[in-house]
C-alpha positions in Angstrom: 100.8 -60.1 8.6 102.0 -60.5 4.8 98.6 -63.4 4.2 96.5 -60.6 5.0 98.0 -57.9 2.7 99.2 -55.4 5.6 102.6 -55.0 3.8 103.6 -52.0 2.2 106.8 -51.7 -0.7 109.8 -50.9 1.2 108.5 -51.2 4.5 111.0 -51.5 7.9 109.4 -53.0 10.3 109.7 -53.9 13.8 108.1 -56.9 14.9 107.7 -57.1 19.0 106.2 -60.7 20.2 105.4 -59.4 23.9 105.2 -61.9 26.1 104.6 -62.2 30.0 108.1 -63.2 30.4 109.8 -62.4 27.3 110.3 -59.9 24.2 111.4 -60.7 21.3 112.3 -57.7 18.8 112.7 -58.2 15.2 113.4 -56.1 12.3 112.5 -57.2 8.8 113.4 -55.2 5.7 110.8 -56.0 2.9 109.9 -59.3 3.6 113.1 -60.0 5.0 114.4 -60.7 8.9 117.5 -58.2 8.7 118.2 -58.6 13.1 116.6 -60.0 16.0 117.3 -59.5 19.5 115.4 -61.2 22.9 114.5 -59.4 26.3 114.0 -61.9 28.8 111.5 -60.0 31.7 111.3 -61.3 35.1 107.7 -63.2 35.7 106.0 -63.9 39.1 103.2 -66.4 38.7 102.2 -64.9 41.9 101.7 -61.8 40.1 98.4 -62.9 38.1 95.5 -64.3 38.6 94.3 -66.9 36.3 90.9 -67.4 35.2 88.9 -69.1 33.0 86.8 -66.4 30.6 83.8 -66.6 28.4 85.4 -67.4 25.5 87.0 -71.0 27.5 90.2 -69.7 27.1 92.7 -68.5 30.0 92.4 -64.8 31.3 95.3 -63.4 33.3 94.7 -60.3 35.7 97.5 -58.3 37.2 97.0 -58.7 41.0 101.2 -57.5 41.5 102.7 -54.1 42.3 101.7 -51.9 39.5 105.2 -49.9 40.1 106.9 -53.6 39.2 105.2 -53.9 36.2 105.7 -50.1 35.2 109.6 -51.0 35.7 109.6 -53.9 33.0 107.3 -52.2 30.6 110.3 -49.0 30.7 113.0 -51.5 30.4 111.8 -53.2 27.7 110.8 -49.6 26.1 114.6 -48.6 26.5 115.6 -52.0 24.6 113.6 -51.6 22.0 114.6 -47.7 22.0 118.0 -48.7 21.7 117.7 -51.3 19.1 116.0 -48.4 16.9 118.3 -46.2 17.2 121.1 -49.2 16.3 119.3 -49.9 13.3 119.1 -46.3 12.5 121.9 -44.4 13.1 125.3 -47.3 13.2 123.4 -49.6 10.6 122.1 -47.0 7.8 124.2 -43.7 9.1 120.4 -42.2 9.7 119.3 -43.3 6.4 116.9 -45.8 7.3 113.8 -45.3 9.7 111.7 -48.3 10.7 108.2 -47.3 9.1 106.1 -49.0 11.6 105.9 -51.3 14.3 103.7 -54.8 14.6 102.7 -55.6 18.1 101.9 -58.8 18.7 102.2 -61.6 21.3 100.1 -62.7 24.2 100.8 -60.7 26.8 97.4 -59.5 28.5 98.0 -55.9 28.4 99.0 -55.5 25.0 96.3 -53.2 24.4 98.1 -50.7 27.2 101.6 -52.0 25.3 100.5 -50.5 22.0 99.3 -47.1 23.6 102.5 -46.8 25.0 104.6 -47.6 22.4 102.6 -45.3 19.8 103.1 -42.4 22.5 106.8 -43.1 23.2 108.0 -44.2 19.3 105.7 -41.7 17.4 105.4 -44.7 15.0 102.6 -46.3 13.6 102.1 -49.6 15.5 99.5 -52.4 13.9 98.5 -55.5 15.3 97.2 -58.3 14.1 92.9 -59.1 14.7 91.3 -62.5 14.5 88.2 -61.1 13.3 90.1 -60.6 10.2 91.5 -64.1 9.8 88.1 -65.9 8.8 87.3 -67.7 12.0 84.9 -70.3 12.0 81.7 -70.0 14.0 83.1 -66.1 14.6 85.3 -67.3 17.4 88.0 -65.1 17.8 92.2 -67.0 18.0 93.2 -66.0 21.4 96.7 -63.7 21.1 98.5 -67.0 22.3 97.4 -69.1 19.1 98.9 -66.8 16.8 102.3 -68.3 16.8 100.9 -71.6 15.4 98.0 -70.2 13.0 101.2 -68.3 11.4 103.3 -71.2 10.9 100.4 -72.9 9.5 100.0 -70.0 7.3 103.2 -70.9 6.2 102.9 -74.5 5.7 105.4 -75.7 8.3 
């Protein structure tokens, strides 16, 4: 997010890694992790069907109860509703507003996650595109490679 020049002076941002069976919430003031908090969701292989798509990567379907699903999604919008309003109002007395929210992880609906949380927030939400990142022979990094291509962004 910060290689690519997305930052913006003063920013407070919340950074949800959504995952099929976990969310991890972090807010960073500046460049700076200022809290961090994990949502552990319950995950039914049974639930998805795995496939093989063009690209030779792995492509999950939901196949589960949709109502389920709905139920998690909520939950972890009340968390993360929760942890704003933490960071808001008993950290900074209401001085402080997160400026925008970075979705990124590998959950397979995180297209339908950053609708959501755009309608329900009111906040800008961003996240991160391979096609930006320079891939060679115009592959795009699945969502579940960006974990390592950002800590080899970082030399680690």
């Amino acid at each position: 997010y910060h290689q690519y020049g997305n930052r913006q002076e003063n920013e407070k941002l919340l950074v949800l890694q959504f995952d099929l069976d976990l969310v991890v919430m972090s807010i960073f003031e500046n460049e700076t992790p200022f809290f961090m908090r994990h949502l552990y969701v319950q995950y039914k292989e049974t639930d998805w069907d795995i496939n093989i798509g063009r690209s030779g990567f792995q492509k999950l379907n939901f196949i589960g109860d949709w109502d389920e699903l709905i139920q998690q999604f909520d939950e972890a919008f009340k968390e993360i509703n929760k942890l704003i309003d933490f960071y808001q109002y008993s950290l900074h007395q209401g001085k402080n507003e997160i400026s925008k929210i970075l979705l990124v992880g590998d959950h397979p609906m995180v297209e339908e996650i950053n609708v959501a949380l755009h309608d329900r927030f009111g906040i800008e939400v961003e996240t991160l595109e391979a096609n930006i990142m320079g891939i060679e022979k115009n592959k795009p990094v699945p969502r579940s490679h960006y974990l390592a291509l950002g800590l080899a962004l970082k030399e680690v």
